[in-house]
C-alpha positions in Angstrom: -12.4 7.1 -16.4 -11.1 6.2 -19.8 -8.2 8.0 -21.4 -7.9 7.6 -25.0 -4.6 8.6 -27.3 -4.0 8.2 -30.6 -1.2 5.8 -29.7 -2.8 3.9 -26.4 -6.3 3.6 -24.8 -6.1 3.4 -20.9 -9.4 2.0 -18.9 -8.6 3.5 -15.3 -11.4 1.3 -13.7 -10.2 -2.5 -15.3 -6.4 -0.7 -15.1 -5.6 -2.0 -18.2 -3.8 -0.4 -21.5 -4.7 -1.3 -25.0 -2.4 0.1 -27.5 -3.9 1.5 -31.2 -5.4 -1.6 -32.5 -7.4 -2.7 -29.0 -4.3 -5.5 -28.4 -4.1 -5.4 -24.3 -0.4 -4.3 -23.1 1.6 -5.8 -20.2 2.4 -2.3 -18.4 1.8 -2.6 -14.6 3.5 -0.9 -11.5 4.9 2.4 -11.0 5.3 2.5 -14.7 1.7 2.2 -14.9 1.1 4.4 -12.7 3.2 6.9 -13.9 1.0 6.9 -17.4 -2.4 7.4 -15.5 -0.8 10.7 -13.4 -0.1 11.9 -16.8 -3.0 11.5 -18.3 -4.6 13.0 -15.5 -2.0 15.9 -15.1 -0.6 15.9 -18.9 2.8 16.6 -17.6 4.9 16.8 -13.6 8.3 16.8 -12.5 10.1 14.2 -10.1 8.5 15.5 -6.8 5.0 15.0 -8.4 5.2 11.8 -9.8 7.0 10.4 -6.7 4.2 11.6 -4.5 1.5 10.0 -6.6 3.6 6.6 -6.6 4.0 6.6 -3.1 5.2 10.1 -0.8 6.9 7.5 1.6 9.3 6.5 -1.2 12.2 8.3 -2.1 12.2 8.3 -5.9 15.0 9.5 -7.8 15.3 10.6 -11.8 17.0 7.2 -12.4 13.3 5.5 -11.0 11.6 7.9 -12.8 13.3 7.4 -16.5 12.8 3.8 -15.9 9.1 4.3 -16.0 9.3 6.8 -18.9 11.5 4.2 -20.8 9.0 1.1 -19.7 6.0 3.4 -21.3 7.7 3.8 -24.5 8.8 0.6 -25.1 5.8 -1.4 -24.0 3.4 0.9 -26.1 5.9 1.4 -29.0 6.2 5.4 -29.2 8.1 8.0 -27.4 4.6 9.3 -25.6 6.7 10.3 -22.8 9.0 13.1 -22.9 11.4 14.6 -20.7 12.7 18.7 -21.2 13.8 20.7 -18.6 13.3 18.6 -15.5 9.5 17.9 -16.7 7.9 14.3 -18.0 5.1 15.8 -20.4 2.8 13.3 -22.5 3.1 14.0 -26.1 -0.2 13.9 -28.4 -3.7 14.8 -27.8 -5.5 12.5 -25.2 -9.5 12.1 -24.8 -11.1 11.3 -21.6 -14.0 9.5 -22.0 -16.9 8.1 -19.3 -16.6 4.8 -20.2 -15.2 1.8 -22.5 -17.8 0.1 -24.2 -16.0 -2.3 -25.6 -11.7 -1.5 -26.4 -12.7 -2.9 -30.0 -16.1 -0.5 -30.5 -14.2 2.6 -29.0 -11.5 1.9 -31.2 -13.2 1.2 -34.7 -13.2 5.1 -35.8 -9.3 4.6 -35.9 -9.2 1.2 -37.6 -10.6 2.3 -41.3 -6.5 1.9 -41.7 -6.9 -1.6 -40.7 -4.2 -2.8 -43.7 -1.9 -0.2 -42.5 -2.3 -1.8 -39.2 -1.2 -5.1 -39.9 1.7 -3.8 -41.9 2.5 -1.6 -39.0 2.6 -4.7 -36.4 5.0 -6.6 -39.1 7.1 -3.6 -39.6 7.4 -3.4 -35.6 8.2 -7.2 -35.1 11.9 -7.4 -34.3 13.0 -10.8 -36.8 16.6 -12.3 -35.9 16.8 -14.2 -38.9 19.0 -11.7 -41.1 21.4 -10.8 -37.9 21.7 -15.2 -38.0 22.8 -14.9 -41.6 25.5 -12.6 -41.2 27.3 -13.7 -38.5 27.2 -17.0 -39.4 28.5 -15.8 -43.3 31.4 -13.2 -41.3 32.7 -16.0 -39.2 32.8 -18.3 -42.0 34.8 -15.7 -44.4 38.0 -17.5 -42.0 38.2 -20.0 -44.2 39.3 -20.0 -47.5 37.0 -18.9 -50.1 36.7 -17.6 -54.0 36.7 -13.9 -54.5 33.2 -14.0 -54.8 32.5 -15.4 -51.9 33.5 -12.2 -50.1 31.7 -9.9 -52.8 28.3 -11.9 -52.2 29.4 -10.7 -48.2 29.7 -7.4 -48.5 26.3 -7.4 -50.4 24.8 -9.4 -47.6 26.0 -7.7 -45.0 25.7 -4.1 -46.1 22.2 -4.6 -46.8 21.0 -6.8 -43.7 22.8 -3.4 -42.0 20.3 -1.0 -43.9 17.2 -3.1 -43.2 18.3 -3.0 -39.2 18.8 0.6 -39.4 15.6 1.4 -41.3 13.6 -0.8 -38.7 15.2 1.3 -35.6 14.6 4.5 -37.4 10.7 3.6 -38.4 9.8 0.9 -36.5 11.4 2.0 -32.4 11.8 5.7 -33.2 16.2 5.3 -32.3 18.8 6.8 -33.5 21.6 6.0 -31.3 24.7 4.3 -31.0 22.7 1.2 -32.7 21.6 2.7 -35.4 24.5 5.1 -36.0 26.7 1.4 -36.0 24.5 -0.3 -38.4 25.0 2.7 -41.0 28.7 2.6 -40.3 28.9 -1.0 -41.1 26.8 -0.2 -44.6 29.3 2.1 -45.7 31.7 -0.4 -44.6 30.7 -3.2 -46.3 29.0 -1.3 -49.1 29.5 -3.3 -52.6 29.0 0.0 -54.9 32.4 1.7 -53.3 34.5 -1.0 -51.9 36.6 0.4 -49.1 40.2 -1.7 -49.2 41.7 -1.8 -46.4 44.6 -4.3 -47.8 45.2 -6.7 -44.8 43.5 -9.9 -44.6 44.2 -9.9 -41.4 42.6 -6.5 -40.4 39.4 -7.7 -42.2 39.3 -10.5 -40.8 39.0 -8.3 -36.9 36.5 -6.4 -38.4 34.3 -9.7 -39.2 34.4 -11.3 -36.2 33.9 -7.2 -34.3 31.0 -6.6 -36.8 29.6 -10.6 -36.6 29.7 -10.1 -32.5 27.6 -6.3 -33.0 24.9 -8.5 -35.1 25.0 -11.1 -32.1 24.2 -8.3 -29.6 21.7 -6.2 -31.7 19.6 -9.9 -31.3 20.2 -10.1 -27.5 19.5 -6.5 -26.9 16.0 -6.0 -29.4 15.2 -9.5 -29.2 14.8 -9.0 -25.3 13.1 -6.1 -25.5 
């Protein structure tokens, strides 16, 4: 059986997962499984799921939000929901006799094929900008013209908006990440320059704000 979303296409018999554009994903195990009870059952709570993994294994709601969190990450949308003790699958799903080939079963969505590759750019976590400025916060130590620290809070309040549009757009979050990223905009933000008087204080809040850009490229960079 073949179970096709708008967001994924899942071949039951090869037990492999395509996302939108026919690309292959890397989702295997319990997560896995998880996604082809759903599509069979649409939605089930703890005691369901757990059976279909294994009924000799005591699964918990920590296992089971694992899976949910491995689904949505690896095929890029929150498909997966949880309300109410209940992990649903969001969107309308297809089930189909066969695959003829992902690309073929695929082509009535890909008229958007520009869309597409702007979709996978958009998607693509880049480091680059993060790199820039840490590297310009930690620098800001020494001693530099006026300008130089105008020119940072230009930098810096913009690289925050482009993070915080990509985890809004492109992942779907807004969490502590994203909520931390605006903060430092406003922050930083050229237009209203926020004094704060002390050298010293700003210079806390550069090397605080150049370590958050060093963990936003551990943390989305890893995943």
């Amino acid at each position: 059986m073949v179970y096709k979303h708008q967001q994924f296409v899942l071949d039951a018999e090869s037990k492999k997962v395509f996302d939108e554009n026919g690309k292959e994903l890397r989702l295997t195990g319990n997560a896995y499984r998880m996604l082809v009870f759903l599509c069979k059952n649409k939605h089930g709570n703890l005691t369901a799921i757990g059976e279909y993994l294994d009924f000799a294994n005591d699964y918990t709601e920590n296992h089971i939000r694992q899976y949910r969190y491995k689904i949505n990450s690896i095929i890029g949308y929150d498909i997966v929901e949880y309300k109410n003790g209940v992990y649903s699958l969001v969107g309308e799903l297809r089930e189909l006799d066969k695959i003829e080939r992902n690309t073929d079963l695929l082509r009535e969505d890909n008229v958007k094929s520009v869309k597409n590759i702007m979709d996978k750019i958009n998607t693509k976590f880049i480091i680059v900008p993060a790199i820039i400025a840490s590297a310009l916060l930690l620098l800001s130590f020494f001693d530099w013209p006026y300008g130089y620290y105008t020119l940072l809070r230009v930098i810096v309040s913009i690289i925050a908006v482009y993070y915080a549009y990509y985890l809004y757009t492109a992942i779907k979050l807004q969490n502590f990440w994203f909520w931390a990223l605006i903060s430092i905009a406003i922050l930083f933000n050229p237009i209203v320059p926020i004094y704060l008087g002390d050298k010293t204080i700003w210079g806390i809040i550069d090397v605080v704000v150049a370590g958050f850009f060093i963990s936003l490229i551990i943390k989305f960079r890893k995943e």
